[in-house]
Structures are given as C-alpha cells and as structure tokens.
C-alpha positions in Angstrom: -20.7 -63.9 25.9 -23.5 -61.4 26.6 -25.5 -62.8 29.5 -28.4 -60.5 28.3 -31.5 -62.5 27.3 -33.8 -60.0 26.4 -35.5 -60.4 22.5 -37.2 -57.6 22.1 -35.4 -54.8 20.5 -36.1 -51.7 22.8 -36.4 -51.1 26.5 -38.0 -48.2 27.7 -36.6 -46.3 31.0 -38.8 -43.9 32.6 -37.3 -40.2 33.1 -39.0 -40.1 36.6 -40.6 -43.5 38.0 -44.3 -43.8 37.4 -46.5 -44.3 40.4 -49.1 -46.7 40.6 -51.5 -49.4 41.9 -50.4 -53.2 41.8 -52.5 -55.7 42.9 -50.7 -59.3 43.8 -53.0 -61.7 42.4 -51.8 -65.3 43.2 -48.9 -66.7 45.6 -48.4 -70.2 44.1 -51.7 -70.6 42.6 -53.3 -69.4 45.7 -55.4 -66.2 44.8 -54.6 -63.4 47.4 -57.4 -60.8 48.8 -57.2 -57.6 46.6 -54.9 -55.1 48.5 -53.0 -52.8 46.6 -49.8 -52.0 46.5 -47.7 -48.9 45.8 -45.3 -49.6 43.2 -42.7 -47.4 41.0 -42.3 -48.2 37.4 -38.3 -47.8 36.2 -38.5 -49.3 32.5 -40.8 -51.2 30.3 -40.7 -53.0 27.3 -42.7 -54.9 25.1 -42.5 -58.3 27.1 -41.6 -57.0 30.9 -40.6 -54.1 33.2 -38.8 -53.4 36.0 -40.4 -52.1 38.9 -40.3 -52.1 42.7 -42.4 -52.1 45.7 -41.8 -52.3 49.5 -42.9 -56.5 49.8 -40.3 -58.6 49.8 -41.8 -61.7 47.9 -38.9 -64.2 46.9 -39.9 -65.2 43.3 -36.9 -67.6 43.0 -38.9 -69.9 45.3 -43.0 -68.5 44.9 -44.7 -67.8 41.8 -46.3 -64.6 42.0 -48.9 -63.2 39.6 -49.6 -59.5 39.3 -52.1 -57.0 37.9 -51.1 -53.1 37.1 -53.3 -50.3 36.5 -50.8 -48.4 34.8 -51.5 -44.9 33.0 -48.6 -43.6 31.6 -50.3 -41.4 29.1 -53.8 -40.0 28.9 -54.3 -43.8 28.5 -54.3 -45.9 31.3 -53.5 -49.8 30.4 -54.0 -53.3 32.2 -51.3 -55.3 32.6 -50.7 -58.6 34.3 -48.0 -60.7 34.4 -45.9 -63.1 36.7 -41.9 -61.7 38.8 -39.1 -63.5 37.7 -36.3 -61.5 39.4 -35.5 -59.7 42.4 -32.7 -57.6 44.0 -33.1 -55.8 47.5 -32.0 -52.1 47.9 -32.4 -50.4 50.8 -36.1 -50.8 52.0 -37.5 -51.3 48.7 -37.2 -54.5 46.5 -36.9 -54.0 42.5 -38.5 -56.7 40.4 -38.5 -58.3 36.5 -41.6 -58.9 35.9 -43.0 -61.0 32.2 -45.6 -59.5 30.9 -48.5 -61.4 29.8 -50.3 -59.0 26.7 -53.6 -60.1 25.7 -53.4 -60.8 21.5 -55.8 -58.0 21.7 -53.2 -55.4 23.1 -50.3 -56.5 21.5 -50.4 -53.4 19.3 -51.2 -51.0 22.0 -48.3 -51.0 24.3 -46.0 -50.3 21.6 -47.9 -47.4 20.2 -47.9 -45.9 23.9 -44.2 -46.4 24.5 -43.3 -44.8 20.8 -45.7 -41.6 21.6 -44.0 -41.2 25.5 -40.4 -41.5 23.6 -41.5 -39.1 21.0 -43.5 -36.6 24.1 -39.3 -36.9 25.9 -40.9 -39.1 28.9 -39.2 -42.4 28.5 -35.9 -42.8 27.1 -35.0 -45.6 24.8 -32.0 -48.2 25.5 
C-alpha cells in the first residue's frame, strides 16, 4: 500500500530554495505578535508545501497558523495556511504545511507554478 496521501496531481520542487518572510499567526488560537521569520521554500503544490525555518514549533501537539509573502515570479502571492508535519535536520526544522487558497486564487497559483516549470525553476514530480 502507498502511504502517500497527497490528491493533487503535481508537486512542484524548487531548483534552489526560495527565500522569504513568514509570519506565525496563531499558536492554538492565540494570535502571536507579527515577527517574521526566515523561511526556505523546497516544493509546493496546489494544496501545501514544504518548507523550513529555524523554530521548532511541534505541530503534532499546537496548531499553528501561518502567513507567506511569497514571490516566486514577478508576482508575489499571499498565502496562509496551518503545519501539519515536522522532521528536525540539523538546526533547521522542515514543515508540511496545508494551504488555505482563497476561492479567489484558486486559479492563480496554478498558472504561477505552470509558467516557473515552463521558465526551468521548479521541477515537476
């Protein structure tokens, strides 16, 4: 049995990890004073992404709600979204994180994602 539970049909991995701003938004419900964060973007898809930053914030036991400023284009996009997973390497701590798209972007992120495969900058698996 595959123990993949992804649905979407494409991941996108990032030839060289984007650099950004994250902003934690909520520990449990509790907003958190804006601070942000560096974080590196590996892959994205259409629902999540993997990225990873220097906290080490347990999500099997704290809910943890994010915003990105992401501009991997021209375009620079919003996203928010809630960590699901973690793994620990080295100093730095990678994270799954759910996207949560506005109806209003659903369309966008895709269209970014097919025009950084097509520019070479993001392989597809």
């Amino acid at each position: 049995m595959n123990g993949n539970r992804r649905t979407e049909p494409f991941r996108y991995t990032l030839k060289e990890p984007a650099t950004f701003d994250l902003h934690i938004l909520t520990i449990n419900g509790i907003p958190v004073p804006p601070k942000p964060v560096s974080a590196q973007l590996y892959d994205i898809s259409r629902s999540g992404c993997r990225l990873s930053i220097p906290l080490n914030i347990n999500p099997d036991v704290n809910l943890v709600r994010i915003g990105m400023d992401m501009a991997l284009s021209s375009e620079s996009m919003y996203l928010e979204g809630t960590l699901r997973w973690y793994t620990e390497e080295s100093d730095t701590f990678h994270y799954g994180i759910q996207l949560d798209i506005p109806e209003a972007d659903k369309d966008r992120l895709p269209k970014m994602l097919r025009t950084l495969a097509g520019e070479g900058k993001i392989l597809v698996r």
